[in-house]
ZAROBA-578069 format. One record per residue (C-alpha): x, y, z. Coordinates in Angstrom, 3 decimals, decimal comma. Example, Ala and Ser with C-alpha at 12.3 -4.5 7.8 and 13.67 -1.06 7.14 Angstrom:
BEGIN
node X 12,300&Y -4,500&Z 7,800
node X 13,670&Y -1,060&Z 7,140
This chain:
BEGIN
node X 13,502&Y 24,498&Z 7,081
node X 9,903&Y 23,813&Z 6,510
node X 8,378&Y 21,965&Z 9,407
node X 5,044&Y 20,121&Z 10,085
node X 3,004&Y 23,245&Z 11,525
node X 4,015&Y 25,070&Z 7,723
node X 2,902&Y 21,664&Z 5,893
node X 0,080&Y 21,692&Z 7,869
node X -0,738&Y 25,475&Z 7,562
node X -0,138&Y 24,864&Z 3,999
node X -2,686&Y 21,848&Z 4,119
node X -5,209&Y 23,744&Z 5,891
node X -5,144&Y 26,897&Z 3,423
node X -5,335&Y 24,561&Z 0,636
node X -7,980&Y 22,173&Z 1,784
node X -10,014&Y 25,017&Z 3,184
node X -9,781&Y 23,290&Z 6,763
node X -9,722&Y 26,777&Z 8,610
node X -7,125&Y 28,058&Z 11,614
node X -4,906&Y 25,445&Z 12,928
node X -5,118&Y 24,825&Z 16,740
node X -2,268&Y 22,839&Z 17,318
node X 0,707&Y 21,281&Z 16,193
node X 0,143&Y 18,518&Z 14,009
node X 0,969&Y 15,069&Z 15,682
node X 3,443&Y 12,729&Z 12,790
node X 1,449&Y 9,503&Z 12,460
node X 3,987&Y 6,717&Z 13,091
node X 1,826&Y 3,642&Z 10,405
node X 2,705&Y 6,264&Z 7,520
node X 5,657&Y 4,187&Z 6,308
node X 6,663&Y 5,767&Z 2,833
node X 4,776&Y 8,529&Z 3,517
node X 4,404&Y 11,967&Z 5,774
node X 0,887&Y 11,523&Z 6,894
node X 0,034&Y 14,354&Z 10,251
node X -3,027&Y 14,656&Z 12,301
node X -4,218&Y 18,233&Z 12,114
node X -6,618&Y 19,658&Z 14,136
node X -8,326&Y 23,366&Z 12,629
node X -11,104&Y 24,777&Z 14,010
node X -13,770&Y 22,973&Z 11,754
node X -12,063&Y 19,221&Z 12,891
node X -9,586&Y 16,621&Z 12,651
node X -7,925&Y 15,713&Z 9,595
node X -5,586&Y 13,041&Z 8,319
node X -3,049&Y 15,304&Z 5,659
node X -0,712&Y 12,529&Z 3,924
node X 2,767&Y 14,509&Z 1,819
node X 3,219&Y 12,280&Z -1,175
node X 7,065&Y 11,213&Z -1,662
node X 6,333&Y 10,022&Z -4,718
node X 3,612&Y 9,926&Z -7,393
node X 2,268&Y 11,571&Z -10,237
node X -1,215&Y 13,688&Z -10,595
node X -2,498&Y 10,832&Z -12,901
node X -1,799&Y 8,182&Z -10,916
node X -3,452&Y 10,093&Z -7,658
node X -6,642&Y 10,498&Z -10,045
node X -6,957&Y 7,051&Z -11,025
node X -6,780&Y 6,394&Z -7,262
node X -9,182&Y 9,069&Z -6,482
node X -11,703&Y 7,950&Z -8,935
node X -11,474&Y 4,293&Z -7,308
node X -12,133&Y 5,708&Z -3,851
node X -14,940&Y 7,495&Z -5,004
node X -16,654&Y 4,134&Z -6,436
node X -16,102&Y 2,310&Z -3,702
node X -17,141&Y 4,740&Z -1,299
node X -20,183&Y 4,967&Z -3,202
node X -20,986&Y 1,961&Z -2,579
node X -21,856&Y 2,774&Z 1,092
node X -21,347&Y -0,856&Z 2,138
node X -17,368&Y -0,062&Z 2,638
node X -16,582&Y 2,057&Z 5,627
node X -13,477&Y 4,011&Z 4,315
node X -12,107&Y 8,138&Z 5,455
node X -13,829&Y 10,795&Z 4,046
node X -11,796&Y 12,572&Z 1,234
node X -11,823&Y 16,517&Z 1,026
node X -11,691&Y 18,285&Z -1,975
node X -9,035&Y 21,136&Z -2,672
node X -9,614&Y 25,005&Z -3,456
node X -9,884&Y 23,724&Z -7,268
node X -12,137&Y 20,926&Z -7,032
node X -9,739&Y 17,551&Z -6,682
node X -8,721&Y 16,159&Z -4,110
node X -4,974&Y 16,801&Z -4,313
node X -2,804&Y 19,724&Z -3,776
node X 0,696&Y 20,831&Z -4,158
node X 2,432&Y 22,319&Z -0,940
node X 6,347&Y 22,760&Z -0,333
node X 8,922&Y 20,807&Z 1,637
node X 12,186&Y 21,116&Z 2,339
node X 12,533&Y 18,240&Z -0,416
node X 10,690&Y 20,755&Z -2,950
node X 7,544&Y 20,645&Z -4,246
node X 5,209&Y 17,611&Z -3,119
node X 1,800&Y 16,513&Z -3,729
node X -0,397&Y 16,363&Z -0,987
node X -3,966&Y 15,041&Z 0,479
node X -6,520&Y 15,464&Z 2,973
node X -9,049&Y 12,959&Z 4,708
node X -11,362&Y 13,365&Z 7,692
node X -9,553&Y 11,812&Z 10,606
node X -11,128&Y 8,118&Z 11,901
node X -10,545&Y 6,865&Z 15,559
node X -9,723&Y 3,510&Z 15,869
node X -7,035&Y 1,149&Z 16,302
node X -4,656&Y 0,098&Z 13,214
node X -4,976&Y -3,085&Z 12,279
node X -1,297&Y -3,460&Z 12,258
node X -1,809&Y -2,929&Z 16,564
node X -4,746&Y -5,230&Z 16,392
node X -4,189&Y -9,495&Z 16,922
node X -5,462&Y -10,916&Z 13,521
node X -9,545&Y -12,083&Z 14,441
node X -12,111&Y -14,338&Z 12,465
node X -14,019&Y -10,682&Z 12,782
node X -11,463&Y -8,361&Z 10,972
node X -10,677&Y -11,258&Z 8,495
node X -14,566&Y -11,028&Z 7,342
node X -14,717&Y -7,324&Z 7,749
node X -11,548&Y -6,835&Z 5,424
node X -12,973&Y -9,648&Z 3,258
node X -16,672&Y -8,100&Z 2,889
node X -14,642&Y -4,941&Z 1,609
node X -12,523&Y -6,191&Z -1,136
node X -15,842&Y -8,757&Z -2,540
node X -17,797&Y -5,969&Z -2,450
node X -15,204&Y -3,650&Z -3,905
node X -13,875&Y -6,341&Z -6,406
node X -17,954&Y -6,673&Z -7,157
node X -17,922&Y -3,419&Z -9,077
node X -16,046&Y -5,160&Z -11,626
node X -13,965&Y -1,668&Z -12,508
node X -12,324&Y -2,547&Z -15,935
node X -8,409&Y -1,911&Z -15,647
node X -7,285&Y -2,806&Z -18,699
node X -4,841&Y -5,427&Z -19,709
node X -1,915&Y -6,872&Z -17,641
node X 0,191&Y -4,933&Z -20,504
node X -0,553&Y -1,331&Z -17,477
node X 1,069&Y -4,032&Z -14,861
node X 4,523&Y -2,039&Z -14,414
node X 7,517&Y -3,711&Z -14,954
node X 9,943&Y -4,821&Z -12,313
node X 12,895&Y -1,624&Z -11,731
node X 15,777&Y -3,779&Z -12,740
node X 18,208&Y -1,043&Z -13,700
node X 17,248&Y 0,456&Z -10,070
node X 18,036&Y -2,655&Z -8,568
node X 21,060&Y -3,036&Z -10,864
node X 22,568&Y 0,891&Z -9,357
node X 21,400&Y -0,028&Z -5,756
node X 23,614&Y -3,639&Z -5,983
node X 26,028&Y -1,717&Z -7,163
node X 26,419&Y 1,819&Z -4,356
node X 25,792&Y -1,362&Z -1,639
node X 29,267&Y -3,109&Z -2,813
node X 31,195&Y 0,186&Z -2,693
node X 29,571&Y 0,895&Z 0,406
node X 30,878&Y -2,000&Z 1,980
node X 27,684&Y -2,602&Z 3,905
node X 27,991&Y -5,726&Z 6,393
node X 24,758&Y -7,009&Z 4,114
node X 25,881&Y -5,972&Z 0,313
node X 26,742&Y -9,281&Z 0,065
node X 22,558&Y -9,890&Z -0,065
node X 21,684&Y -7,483&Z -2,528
node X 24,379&Y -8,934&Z -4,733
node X 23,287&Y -12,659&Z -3,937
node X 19,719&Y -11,675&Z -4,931
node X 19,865&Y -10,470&Z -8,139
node X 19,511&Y -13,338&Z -10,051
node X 16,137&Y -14,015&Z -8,703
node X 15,432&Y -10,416&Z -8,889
node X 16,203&Y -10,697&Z -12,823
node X 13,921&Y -13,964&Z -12,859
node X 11,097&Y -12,362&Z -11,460
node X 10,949&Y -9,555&Z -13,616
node X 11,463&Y -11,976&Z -16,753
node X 8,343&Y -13,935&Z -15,142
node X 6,485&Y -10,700&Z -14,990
node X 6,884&Y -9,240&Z -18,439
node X 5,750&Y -12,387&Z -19,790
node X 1,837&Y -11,871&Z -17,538
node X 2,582&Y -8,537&Z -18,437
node X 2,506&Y -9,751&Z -22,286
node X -0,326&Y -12,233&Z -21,484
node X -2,507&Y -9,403&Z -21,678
node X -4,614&Y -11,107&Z -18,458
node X -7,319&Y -8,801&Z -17,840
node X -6,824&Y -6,527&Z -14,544
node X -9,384&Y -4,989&Z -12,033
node X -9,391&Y -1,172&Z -10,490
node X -8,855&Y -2,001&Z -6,816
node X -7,231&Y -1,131&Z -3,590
node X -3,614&Y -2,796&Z -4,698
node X -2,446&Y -2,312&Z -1,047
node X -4,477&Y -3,664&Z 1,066
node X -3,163&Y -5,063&Z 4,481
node X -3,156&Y -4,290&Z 8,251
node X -1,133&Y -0,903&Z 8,127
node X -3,915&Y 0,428&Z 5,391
node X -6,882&Y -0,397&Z 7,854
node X -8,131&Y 0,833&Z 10,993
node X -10,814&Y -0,838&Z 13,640
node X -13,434&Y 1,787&Z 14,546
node X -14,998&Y 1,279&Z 17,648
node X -17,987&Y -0,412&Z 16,598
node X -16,136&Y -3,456&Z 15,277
node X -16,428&Y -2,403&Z 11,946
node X -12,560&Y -1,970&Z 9,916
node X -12,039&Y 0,830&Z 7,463
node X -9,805&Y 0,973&Z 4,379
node X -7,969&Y 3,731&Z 4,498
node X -4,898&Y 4,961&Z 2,336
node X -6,665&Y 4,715&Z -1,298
node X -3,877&Y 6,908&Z -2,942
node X -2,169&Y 4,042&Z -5,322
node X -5,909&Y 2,244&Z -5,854
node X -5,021&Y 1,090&Z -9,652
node X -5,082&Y -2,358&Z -12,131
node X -4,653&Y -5,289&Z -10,356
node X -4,511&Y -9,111&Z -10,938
node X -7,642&Y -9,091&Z -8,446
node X -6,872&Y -13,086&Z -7,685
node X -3,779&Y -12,268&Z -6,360
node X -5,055&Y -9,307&Z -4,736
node X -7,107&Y -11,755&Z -2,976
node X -4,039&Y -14,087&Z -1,913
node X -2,392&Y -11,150&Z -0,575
node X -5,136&Y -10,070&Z 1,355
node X -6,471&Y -12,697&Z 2,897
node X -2,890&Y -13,942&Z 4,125
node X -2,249&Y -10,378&Z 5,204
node X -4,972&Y -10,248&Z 7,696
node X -4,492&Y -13,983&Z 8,744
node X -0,687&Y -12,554&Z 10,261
node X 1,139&Y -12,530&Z 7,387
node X 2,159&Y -15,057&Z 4,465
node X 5,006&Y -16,749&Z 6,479
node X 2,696&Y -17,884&Z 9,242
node X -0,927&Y -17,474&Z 7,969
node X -3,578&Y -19,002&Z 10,135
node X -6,034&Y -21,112&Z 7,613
node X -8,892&Y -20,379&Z 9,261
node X -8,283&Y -16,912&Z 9,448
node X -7,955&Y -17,271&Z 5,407
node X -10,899&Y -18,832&Z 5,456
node X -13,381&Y -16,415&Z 6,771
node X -11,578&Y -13,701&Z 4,760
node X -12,294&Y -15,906&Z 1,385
node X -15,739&Y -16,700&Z 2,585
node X -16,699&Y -13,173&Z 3,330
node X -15,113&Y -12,024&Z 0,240
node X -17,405&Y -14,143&Z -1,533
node X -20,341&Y -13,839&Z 0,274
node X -19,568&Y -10,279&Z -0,787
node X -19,753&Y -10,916&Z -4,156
node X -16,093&Y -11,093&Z -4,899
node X -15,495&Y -13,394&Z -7,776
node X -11,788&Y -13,699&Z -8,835
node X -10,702&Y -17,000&Z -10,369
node X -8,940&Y -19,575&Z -8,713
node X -5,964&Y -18,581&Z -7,966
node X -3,265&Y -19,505&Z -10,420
node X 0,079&Y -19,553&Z -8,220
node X 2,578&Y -18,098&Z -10,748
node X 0,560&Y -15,015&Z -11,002
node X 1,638&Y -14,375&Z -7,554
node X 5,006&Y -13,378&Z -9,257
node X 3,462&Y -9,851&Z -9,525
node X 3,163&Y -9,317&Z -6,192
node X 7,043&Y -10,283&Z -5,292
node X 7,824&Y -7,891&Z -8,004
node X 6,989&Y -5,167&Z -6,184
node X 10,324&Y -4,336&Z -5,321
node X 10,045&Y -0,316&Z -3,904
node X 9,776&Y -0,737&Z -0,710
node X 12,966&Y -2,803&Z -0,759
node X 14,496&Y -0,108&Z -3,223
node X 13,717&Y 2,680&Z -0,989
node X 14,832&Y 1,494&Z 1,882
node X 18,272&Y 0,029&Z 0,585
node X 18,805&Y 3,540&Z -1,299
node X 17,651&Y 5,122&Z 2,114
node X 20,484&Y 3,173&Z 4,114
node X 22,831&Y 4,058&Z 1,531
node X 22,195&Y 7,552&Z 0,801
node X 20,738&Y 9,252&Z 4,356
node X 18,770&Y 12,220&Z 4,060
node X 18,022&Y 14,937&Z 6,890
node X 15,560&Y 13,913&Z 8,997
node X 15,556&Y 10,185&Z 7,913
node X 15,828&Y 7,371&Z 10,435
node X 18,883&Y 5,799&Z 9,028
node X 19,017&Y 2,580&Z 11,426
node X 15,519&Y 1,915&Z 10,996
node X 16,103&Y 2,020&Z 6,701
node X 19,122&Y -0,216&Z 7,567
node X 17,233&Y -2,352&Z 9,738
node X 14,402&Y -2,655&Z 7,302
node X 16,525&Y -3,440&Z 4,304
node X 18,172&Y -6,339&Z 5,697
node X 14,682&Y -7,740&Z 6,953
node X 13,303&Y -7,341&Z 3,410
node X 16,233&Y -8,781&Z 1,830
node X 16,710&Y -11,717&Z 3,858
node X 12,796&Y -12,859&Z 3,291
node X 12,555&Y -12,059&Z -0,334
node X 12,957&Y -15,429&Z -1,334
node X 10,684&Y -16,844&Z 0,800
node X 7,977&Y -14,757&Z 0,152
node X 7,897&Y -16,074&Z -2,950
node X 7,309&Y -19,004&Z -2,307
node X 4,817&Y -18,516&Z 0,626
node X 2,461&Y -16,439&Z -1,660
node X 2,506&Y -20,080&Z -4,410
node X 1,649&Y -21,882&Z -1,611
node X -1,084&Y -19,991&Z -0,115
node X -2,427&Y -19,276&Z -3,753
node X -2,568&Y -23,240&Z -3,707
node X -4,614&Y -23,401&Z -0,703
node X -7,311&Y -20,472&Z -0,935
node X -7,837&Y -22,323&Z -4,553
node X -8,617&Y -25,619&Z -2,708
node X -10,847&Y -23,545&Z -0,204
């Protein structure tokens, strides 16, 4: 079995951090992810294990880091390079071979652990204007990806022959699943022109240092986005979440954000489609109920699942109506 201390011996030899001193410490925010505090004898790192992506799709992320961070206006976690010169390297797990990468460490406070303020609403804000300022060309909304309906299709399916006490929700859903993803292929065939940014931005990717300022961490799927409904996202996000958003909260994120120089349209509320069809997150955990690995904490994917499931719907809905409002702001 390969454990954390050879991931993060691994890490170190690869990164060039020096002789580990300790074990490394499992940081509990990394939700899809294997992301350990390592301390070697030249400091304290951050070393995330990829579960999934490809080396292109860690580059374009890379490359958007590296813009905004040289910006200097955006506090974010120093990257650091590999033995070959980018800032990714492969180590092994006991899942095979993974992708890995390696920040300086930041002290601070998630904002996940943090009550939603007027202060980390304009400090989150500031960020994403100044980042969506750069005006990084991503294409066409043709690169948006397409909703994973055969995915969904195989996951409905294993959750009705597992006789889960929630199949029934899966199964219930899929029509609306199917509707979103007809909704997005046709922006996706709109051809809407996209942004480079963040494309993940909430409390759990964002840390308060102790000066008040809030870094942006976790830049590894930075890629095209629909950057006004980056901003709905966002902004409700760090107001406490799109079910119970506090306006005002909205508000200083919006203002800030364009203070910042942030200039996505007003918000057209069926864009906000995109953003429900984001469906992973769901996926994994329903596929990580159903099919437990080693190691895995099955009640929690359970748990999870059923929490996703059961707001799907009115997430939708939320993020139309917020769109709605930060266009009449």
């Amino acid at each position: 079995m390969i454990g954390s201390e050879a991931i993060a011996e691994q890490a170190a030899e690869a990164f060039r951090l020096g002789p580990v001193l300790a074990s490394p410490a499992a940081v509990d925010e990394a939700w899809s992810n294997q992301v350990f505090r390592v301390l070697t004898r030249s400091g304290r790192y951050a070393v995330k294990v990829l579960t999934t992506t490809s080396r292109e799709a860690l580059s374009t992320g890379a490359a958007i880091e590296a813009a905004a961070a040289a910006t200097g206006t955006i506090p974010m976690p120093t990257p650091v390079a590999a033995a070959d010169g980018t800032f990714f390297a492969e180590i092994e797990t006991d899942h095979g071979p993974r992708l890995a990468r390696c920040h300086h460490w930041v002290d601070g406070t998630p904002c996940s652990a943090a009550p939603p303020s007027p202060a980390i609403a304009r400090e989150v804000g500031r960020s994403l204007g100044i980042l969506h300022a750069l005006r990084l060309d991503g294409g066409d909304s043709s690169r948006l990806p397409p909703v994973e309906l055969d995915r969904w299709h195989r996951a409905a399916a294993d959750a009705s022959r597992g006789d889960l006490n929630w199949a029934r929700q899966v199964s219930d859903l899929t029509p609306l699943v199917e509707e979103v993803a007809d909704q997005v292929e046709r922006l996706r065939q709109a051809r809407l022109l996209l942004r480079l940014s963040h494309d993940d931005l909430d409390p759990k990717n964002a840390v308060v240092l102790p000066d008040g300022r809030v870094a942006i961490t976790d830049w590894d799927y930075a890629g095209p986005v629909l950057p006004d409904v980056e901003l709905v996202v966002a902004a409700t996000s760090f107001a406490g979440g799109d079910d119970c958003a506090d306006v005002d909260l909205v508000r200083h994120f919006v203002t800030a954000y364009r203070d910042a120089g942030g200039d996505a349209t007003p918000v057209d509320p069926d864009r906000t489609v995109v953003e429900a069809g984001k469906i992973d997150w769901m996926l994994r955990n329903i596929e990580g109920a159903l099919h437990p690995v080693p190691g895995d904490n099955a009640a929690l994917r359970h748990q999870t699942a059923q929490e996703l499931l059961a707001s799907f719907a009115d997430s939708i809905v939320w993020l139309r109506t917020w769109a709605t409002t930060i266009r009449d702001l």
